[in-house]
C-alpha positions as CSV (number, residue, x, y, z in Angstrom):
1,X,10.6,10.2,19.9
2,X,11.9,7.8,17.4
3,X,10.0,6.8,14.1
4,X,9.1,2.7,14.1
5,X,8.1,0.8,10.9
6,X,4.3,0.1,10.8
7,X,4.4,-3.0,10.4
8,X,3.5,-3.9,13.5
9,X,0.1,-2.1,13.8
10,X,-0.6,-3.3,10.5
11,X,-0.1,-6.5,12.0
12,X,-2.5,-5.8,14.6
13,X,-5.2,-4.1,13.1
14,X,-6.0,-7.2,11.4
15,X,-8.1,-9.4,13.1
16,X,-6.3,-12.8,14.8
17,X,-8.7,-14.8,12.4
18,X,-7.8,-12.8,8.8
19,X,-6.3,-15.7,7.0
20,X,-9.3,-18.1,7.9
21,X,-11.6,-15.1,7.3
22,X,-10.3,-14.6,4.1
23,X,-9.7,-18.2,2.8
24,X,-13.7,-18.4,3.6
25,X,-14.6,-15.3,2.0
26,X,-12.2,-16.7,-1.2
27,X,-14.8,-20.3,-1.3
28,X,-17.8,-18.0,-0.9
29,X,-17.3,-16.0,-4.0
30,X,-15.7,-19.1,-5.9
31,X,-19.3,-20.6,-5.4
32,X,-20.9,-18.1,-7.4
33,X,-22.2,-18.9,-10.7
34,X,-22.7,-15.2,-12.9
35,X,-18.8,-14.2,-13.4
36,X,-20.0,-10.2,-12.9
37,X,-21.1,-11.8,-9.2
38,X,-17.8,-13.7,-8.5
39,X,-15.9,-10.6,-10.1
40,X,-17.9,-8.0,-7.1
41,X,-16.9,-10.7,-4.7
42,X,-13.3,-11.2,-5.3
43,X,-13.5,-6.9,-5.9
44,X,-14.8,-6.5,-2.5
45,X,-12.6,-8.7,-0.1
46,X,-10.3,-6.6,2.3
47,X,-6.8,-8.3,2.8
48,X,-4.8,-7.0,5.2
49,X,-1.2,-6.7,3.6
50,X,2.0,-5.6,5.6
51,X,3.5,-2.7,4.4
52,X,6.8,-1.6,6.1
53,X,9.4,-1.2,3.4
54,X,9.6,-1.9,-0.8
55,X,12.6,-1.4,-3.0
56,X,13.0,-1.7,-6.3
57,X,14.1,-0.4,-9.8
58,X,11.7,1.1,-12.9
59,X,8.3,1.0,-12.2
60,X,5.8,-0.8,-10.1
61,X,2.4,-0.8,-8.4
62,X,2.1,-1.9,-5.0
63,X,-0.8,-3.8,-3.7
64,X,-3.2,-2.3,-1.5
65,X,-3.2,-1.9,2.0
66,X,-4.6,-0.5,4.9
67,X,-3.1,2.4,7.6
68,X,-4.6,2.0,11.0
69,X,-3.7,5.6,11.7
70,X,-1.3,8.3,10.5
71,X,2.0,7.3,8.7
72,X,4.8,9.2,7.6
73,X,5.7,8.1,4.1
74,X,9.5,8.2,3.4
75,X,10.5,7.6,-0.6
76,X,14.0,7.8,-1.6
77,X,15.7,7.8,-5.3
78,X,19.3,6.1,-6.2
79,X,19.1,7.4,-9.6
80,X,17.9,10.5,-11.9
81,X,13.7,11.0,-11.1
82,X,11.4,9.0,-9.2
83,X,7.5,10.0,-9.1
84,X,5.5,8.0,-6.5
85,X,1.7,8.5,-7.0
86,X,-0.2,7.7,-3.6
87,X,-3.7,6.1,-4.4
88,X,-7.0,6.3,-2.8
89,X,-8.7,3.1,-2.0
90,X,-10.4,3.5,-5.6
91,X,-7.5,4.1,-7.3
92,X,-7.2,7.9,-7.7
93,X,-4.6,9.9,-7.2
94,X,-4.5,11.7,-4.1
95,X,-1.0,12.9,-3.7
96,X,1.6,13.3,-6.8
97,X,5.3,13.2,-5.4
98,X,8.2,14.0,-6.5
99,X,12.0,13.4,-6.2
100,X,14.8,14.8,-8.9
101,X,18.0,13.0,-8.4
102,X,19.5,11.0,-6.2
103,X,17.6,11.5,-2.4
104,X,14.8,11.3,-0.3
105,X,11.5,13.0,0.5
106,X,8.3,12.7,2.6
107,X,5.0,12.9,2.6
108,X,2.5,12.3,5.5
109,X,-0.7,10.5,5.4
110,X,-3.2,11.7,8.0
111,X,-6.1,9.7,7.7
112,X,-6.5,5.3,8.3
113,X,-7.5,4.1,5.4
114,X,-7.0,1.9,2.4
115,X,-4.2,2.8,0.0
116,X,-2.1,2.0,-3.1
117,X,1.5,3.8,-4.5
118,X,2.1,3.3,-8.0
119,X,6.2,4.5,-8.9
120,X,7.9,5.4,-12.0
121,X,11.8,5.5,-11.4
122,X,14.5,5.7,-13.9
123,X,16.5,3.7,-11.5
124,X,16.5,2.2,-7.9
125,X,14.1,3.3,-5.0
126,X,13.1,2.5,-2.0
127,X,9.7,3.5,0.1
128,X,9.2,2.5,3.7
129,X,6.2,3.8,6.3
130,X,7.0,5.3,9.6
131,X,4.5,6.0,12.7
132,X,4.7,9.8,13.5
């Protein structure tokens, strides 16, 4: 059976409503008065973000976002190392990967769940999500 990009159930598995949920949510914690208050609020919002495919060069952290179900995530280096460093929805490293030269790997993620990548590249990469 062939792989297809996420994006779609990402797509999906927000509600039809998100962006007037969230815009609502965003004036509900604007109205707060103690920062540490408005900080928790802004903290705790979920946004719904379409991952399908990033590329870039050096190193970057890439925003949060949430898997409906399994993925298969595909990395691939254009130049000398590339470490991608999947994150937990706190931040923590859950998975430490790895790609020496010029190439590709994979890693899959079982669990839905919220999730962040930072990567550190010498060069050019690229990462996309797959279904299984």
């Amino acid at each position: 059976m062939p792989r297809r990009l996420v994006t779609a159930a990402l797509l999906l598995a927000a509600p039809p409503l998100a962006a007037q949920d969230l815009a609502s949510d965003v004036l509900a914690c604007r109205k707060l008065d103690q920062d540490p208050a408005r900080l928790a609020c802004y903290d705790g919002l979920r946004v719904h973000v379409a991952f399908s495919e990033f590329r870039g060069a050096g190193n970057r952290v890439i925003a949060p976002f949430d898997l409906p179900g399994p993925a298969r995530l595909v990395f691939e280096s254009m130049d000398a190392i590339m470490v991608v460093y999947l994150l937990d929805e706190r931040g923590q490293v859950i998975q430490n990967l790895h790609q020496a030269g010029a190439g590709s790997g994979a890693h899959m993620i079982d669990r839905p769940g919220r999730y962040g990548i930072q990567v550190n590249a010498s060069g050019g990469w690229r990462l996309r999500l797959e279904t299984p």
